[in-house]
C-alpha positions as CSV (number, residue, x, y, z in Angstrom):
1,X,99.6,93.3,72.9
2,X,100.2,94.4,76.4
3,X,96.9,95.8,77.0
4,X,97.4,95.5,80.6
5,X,100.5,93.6,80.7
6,X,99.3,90.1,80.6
7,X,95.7,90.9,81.1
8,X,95.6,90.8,85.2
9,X,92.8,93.4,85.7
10,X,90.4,91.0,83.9
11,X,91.5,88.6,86.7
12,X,89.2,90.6,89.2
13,X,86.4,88.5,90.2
14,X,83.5,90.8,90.1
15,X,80.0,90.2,90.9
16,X,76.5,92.1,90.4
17,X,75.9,92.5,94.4
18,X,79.3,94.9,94.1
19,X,78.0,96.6,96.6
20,X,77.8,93.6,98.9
21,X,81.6,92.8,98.9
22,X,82.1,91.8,102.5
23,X,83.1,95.1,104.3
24,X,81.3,97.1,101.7
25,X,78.7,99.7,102.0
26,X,74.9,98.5,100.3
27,X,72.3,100.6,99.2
28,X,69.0,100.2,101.6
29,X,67.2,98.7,98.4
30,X,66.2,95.2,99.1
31,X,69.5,92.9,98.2
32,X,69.6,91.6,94.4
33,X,70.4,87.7,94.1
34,X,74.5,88.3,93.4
35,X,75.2,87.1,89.9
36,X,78.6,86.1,88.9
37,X,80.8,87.2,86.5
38,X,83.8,85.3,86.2
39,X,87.5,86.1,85.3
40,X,86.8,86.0,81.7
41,X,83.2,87.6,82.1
42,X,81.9,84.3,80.7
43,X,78.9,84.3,82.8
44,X,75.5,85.3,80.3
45,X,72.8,88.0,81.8
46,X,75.1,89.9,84.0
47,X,74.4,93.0,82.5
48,X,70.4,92.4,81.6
49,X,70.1,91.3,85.2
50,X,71.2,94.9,86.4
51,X,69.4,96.6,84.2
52,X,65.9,95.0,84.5
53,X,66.8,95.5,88.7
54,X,67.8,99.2,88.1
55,X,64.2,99.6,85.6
56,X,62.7,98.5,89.3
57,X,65.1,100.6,91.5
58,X,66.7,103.6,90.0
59,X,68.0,104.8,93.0
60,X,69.7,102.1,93.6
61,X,73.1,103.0,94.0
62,X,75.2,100.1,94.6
63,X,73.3,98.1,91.2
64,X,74.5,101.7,89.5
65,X,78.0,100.4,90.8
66,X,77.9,97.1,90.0
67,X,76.8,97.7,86.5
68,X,79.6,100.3,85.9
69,X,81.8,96.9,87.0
70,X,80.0,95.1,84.7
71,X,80.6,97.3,81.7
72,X,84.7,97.5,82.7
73,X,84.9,93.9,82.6
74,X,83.0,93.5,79.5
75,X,85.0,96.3,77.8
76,X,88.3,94.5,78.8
77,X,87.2,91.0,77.7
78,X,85.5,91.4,74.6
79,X,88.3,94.5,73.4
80,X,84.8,96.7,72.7
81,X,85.9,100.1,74.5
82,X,82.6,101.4,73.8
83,X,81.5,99.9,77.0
84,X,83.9,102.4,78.6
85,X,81.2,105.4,78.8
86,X,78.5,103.3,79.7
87,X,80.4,102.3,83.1
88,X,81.2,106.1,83.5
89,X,77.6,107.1,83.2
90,X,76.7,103.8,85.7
91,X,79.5,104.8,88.3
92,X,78.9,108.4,88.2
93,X,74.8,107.7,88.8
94,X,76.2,105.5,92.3
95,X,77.8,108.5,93.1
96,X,75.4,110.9,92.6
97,X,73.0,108.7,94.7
98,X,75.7,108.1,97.5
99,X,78.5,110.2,97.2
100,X,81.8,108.2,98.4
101,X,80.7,105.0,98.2
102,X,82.7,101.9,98.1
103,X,81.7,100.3,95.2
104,X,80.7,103.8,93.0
105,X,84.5,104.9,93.9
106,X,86.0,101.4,93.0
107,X,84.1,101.3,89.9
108,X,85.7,104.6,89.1
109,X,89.0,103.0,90.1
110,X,88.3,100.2,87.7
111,X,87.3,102.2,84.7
112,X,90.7,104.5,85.1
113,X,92.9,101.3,85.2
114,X,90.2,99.8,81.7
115,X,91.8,102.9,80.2
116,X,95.2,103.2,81.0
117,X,94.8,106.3,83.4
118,X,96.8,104.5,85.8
119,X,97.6,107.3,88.4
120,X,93.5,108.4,88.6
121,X,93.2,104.5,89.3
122,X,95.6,104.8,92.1
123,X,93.9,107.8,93.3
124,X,90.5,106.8,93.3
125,X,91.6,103.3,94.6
126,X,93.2,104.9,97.8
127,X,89.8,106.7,98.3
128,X,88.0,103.4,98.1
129,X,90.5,102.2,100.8
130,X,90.1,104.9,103.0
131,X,86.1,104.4,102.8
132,X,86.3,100.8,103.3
133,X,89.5,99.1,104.3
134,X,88.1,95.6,103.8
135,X,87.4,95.3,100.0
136,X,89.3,93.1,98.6
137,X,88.1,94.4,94.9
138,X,90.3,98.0,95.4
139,X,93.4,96.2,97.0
140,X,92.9,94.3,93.5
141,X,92.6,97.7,91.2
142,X,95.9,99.4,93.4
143,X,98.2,96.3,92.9
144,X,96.8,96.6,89.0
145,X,97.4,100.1,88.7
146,X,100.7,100.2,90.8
147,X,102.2,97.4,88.8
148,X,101.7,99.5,85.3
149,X,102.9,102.8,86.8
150,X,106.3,100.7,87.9
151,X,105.7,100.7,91.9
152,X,106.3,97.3,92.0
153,X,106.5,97.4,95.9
154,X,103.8,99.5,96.4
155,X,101.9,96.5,94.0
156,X,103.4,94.0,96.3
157,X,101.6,95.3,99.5
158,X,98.0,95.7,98.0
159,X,98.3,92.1,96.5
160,X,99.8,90.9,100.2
161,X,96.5,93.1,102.0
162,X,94.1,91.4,99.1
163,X,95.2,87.9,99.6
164,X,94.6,88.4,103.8
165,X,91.1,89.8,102.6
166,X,90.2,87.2,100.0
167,X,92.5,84.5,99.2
168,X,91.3,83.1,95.7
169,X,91.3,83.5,91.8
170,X,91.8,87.4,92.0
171,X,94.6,87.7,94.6
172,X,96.2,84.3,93.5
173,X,97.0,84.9,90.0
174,X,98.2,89.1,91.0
175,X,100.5,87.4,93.3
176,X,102.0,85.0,90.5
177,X,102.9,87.9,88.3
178,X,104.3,89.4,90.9
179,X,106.5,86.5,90.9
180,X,107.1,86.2,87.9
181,X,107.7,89.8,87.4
182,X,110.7,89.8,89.8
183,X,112.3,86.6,88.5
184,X,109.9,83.8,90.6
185,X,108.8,81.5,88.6
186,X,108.6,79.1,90.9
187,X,106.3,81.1,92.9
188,X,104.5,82.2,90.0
189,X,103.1,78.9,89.3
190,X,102.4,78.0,92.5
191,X,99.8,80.7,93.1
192,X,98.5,80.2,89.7
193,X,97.8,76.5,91.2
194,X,96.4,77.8,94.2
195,X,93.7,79.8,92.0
196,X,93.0,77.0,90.0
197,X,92.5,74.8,93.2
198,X,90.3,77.4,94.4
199,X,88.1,78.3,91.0
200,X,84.8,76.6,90.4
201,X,83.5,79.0,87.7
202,X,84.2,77.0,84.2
203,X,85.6,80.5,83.4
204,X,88.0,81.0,86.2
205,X,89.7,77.5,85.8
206,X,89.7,78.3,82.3
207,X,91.6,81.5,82.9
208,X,94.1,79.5,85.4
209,X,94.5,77.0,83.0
210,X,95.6,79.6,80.4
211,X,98.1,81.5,82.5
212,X,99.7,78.4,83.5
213,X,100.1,77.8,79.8
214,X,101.9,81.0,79.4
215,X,103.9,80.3,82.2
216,X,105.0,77.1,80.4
217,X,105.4,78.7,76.9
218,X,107.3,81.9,77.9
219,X,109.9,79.2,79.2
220,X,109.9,77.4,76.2
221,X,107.7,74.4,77.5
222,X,105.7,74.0,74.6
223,X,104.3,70.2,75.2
224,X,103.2,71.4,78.8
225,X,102.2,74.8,77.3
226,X,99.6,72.9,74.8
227,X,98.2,71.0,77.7
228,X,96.8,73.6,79.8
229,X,95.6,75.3,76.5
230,X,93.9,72.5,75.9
231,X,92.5,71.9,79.8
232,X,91.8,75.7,79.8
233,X,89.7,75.1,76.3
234,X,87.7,71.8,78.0
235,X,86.7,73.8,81.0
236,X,85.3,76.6,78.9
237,X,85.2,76.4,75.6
238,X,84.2,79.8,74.7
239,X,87.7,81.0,76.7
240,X,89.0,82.0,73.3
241,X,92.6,82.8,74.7
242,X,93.4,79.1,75.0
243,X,92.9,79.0,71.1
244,X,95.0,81.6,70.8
245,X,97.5,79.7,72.9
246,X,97.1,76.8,71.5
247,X,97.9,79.0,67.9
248,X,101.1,79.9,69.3
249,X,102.4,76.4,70.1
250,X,101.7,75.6,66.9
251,X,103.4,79.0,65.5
252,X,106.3,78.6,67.6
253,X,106.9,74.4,66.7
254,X,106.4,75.4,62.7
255,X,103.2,74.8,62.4
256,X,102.3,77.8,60.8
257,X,99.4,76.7,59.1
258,X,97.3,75.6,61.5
259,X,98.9,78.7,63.5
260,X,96.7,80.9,60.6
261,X,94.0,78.6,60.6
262,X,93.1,79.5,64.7
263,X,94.4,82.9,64.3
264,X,91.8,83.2,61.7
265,X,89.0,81.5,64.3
266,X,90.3,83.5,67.3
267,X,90.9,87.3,65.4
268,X,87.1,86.9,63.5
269,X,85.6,86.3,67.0
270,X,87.7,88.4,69.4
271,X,89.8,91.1,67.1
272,X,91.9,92.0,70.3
273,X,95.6,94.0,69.2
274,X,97.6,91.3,70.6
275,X,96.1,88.3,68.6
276,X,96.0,90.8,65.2
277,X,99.4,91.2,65.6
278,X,100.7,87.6,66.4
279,X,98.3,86.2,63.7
280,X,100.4,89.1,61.2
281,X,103.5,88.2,62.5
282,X,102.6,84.5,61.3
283,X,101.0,85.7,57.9
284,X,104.6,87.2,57.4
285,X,106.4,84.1,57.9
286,X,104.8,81.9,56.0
287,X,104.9,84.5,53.4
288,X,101.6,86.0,53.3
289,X,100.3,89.4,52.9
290,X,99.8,90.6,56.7
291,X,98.1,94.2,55.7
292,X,94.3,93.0,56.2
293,X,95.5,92.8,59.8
294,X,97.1,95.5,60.3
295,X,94.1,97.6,58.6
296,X,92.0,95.7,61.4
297,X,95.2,96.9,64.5
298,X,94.6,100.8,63.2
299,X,90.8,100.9,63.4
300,X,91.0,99.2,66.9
301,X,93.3,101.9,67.6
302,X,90.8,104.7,66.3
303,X,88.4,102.9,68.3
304,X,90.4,103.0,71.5
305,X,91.3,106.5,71.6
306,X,87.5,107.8,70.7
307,X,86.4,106.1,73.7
308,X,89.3,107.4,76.0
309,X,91.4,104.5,76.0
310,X,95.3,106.0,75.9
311,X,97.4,102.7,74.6
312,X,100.7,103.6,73.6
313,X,102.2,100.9,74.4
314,X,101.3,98.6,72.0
315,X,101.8,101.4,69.1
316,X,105.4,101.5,70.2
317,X,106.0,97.6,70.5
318,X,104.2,97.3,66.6
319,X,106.0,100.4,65.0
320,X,109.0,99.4,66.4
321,X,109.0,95.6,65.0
322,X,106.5,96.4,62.0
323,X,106.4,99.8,61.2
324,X,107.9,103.3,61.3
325,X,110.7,103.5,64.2
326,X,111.1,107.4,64.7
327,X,107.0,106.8,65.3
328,X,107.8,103.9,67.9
329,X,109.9,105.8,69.7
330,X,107.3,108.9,70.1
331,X,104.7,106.4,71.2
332,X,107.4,104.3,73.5
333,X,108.3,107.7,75.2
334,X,105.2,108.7,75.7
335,X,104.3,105.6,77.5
336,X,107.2,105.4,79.6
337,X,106.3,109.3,81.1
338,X,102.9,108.5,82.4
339,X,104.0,104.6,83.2
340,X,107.6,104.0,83.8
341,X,107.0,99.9,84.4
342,X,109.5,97.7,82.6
343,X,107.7,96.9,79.9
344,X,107.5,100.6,78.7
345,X,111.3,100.4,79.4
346,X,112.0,97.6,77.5
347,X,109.2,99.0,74.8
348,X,111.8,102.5,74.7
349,X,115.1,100.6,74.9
350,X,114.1,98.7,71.6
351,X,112.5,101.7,69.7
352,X,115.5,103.5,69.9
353,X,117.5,100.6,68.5
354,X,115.7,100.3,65.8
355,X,115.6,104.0,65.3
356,X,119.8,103.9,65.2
357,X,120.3,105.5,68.4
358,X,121.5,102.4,70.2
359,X,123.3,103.8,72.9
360,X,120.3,105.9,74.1
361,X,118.3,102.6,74.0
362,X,121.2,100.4,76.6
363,X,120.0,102.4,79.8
364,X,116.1,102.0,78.8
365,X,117.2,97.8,78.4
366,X,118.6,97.7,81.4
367,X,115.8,99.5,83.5
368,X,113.8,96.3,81.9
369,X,115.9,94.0,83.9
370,X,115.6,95.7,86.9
371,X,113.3,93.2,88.7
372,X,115.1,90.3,87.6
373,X,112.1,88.9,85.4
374,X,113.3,86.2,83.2
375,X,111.9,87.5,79.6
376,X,113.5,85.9,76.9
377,X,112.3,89.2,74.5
378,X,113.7,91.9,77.2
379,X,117.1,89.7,77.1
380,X,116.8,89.5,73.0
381,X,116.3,93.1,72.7
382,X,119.6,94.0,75.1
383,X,121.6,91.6,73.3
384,X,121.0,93.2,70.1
385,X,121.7,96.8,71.4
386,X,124.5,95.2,73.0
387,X,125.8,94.3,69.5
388,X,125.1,97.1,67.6
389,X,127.5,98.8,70.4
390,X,129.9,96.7,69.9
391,X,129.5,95.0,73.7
392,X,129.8,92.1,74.8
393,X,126.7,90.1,74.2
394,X,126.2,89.3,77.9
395,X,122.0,89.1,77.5
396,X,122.7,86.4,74.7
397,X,123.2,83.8,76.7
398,X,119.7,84.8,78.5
399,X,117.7,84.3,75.5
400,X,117.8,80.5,75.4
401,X,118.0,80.4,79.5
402,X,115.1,81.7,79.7
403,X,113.4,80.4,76.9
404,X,115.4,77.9,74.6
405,X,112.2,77.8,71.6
406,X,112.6,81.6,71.5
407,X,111.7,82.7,67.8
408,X,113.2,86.4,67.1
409,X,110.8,86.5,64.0
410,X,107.3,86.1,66.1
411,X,108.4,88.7,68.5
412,X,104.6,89.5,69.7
413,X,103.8,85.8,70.5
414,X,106.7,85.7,73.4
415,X,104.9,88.8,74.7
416,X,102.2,88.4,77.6
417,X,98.5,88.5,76.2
């Protein structure tokens, strides 16, 4: 579910020369060949490479830094938190060995956002700044961090600064859900096109590829949806997402047995919350027993929180549409104090509904509409607080606008992955 509110921070385009990002400070240690690891983290040996250079040169501080990347971005693709206090013990041996340096304090930044302590990323991101104006990676961890804690402006002018810096995959697709955020879709998938004209890593096209496909299926789009899937699938096929995408075209145009069938490929392979509980939801409809997945969402969640991980969000959005709603609304309210973005909103507003107190939930809804975004669920959820208020249904008419396949019964697939 929204781990990161359609996955942007694993758009960052990191490498294992994180010390040499132009502009950067480097250790004095004889420069490593710079190994890539793609949007996706697709890229084998990353992490052995920086080890076996580290077994050479301990002291190495910017390898330190660039492992404590590497970790992050594994953590965040693969949905194994454990990485988490491996990059802390990495980032914290950069620092040791050069206090204040760029890529030590970014890969604090990075690790704050990988666990949802969005304000430390903020603050550790600003330091970054302040050491090194002209690294594009900490411009990329603000607009992250900004855009969760709901300072959407502030997010604006780190993804403006990271674009002048490094115009590519990384600034490209923050931009485009920045668009999209504030009601742009046009925008939106035009820097999502720019990225992919600019991606050459099987990985990052693969990514593009994807969120072009989400683009199209959040609008209802599902034959142009299916296509990127499948481009983003041909580029990469390890990109498991496009399976997953390609499992909620099939969901969301009654298919719902091959939906289970990929579910059941994409959840063995990469248990991540969101595709637990979309594959659940589609258990449920065709009338199958959804608890094996839901065992699997709780020990993710155990998981999470032993390795420092603080995801409310998704808690809310499941307890509220599967589960317990007084319990939703503890973890909705929660989120919404430490990151009052419109998704927590939204995530509030519809707790509350479904906890009977619908006209504490209408101020929460509108907050979600706030920056115009076109979200079929947001403009579900007010339309059924609306009702229960006896109100004019004015978000109705929203739903299909925005998205005329919207299926009220598969709420987690019409969220971003």
């Amino acid at each position: 579910m929204n781990v990161l509110v359609r996955g942007l921070l694993a758009a960052v385009v990191l490498t294992a020369g994180a010390a040499l990002i132009p502009g950067s400070e480097s250790s004095s240690a004889p420069a490593a060949p710079v190994v890539a690891i793609g949007t996706n983290g697709s890229t084998p040996g990353s992490i052995p490479a920086l080890q076996a250079r580290l077994k050479r040169l301990p002291k190495d501080d910017g390898a330190w830094a660039a492992l404590g990347a590497a970790y992050v971005q594994h953590a965040r693709v693969t949905g194994d938190p454990s990485f988490y206090p491996k990059a802390e013990q990495a980032v914290e041996r950069s620092l040791a060995l050069k206090p204040g340096n760029f890529a030590g304090l970014t890969g604090q930044a990075a690790l704050a956002a990988g666990r949802h302590d969005f304000s430390a990323a903020v603050r550790l991101a600003d330091q970054a700044v302040a050491v090194n104006p002209y690294g594009p990676v900490a411009y990329g961890v603000l607009a992250d961090a900004h855009t969760q804690l709901g300072d959407y402006e502030q997010a604006t002018r780190a993804i403006t600064r990271m674009m002048e810096l490094a115009p590519g995959v990384s600034s490209f697709t923050r931009a485009s859900y920045d668009a999209e955020i504030h009601g742009d879709q046009t925008t939106a998938r035009r820097m999502l096109e720019y990225a992919l004209r600019d991606a050459y890593l099987p990985g990052d096209v693969a990514f593009c590829q994807h969120y072009l496909g989400e683009l199209a299926l959040l609008s209802g789009d599902l034959d142009r949806a299916r296509e990127h899937y499948r481009q983003a699938r041909a580029a990469d096929p390890r990109f498991l997402p496009a399976q997953a995408g390609l499992a909620r075209v099939s969901a969301l145009t009654g298919n719902l047995t091959d939906a289970a069938d990929r579910y059941a490929d994409v959840t063995g392979r990469l248990p991540l919350t969101q595709y637990l509980v979309e594959y659940g939801e589609v258990l449920e409809k065709l009338g199958r027993d959804p608890a094996p997945q839901w065992r699997l969402l709780t020990a993710q969640r155990d998981l999470m929180r032993a390795n420092g991980v603080h995801d409310d969000i998704t808690w809310a959005e499941f307890e509220a549409d599967h589960g317990d709603p007084a319990t939703a609304v503890e973890y909705a309210r929660a989120e919404y104090a430490r990151n009052p973005n419109v998704v927590a909103a939204d995530a509030l507003a519809w707790a509350l509904h479904r906890d009977g107190r619908s006209r504490d939930a209408l101020p929460y809804a509108k907050k979600a509409a706030a920056t115009g975004w076109r979200n079929a669920l947001f403009a579900h959820h007010r339309a059924e607080i609306e009702r229960a208020l006896d109100l004019p249904a004015d978000a109705a008419a929203l739903v299909k606008k925005y998205n005329p396949r919207f299926d009220p019964k598969l709420p987690a697939l019409q969220r971003f992955s």
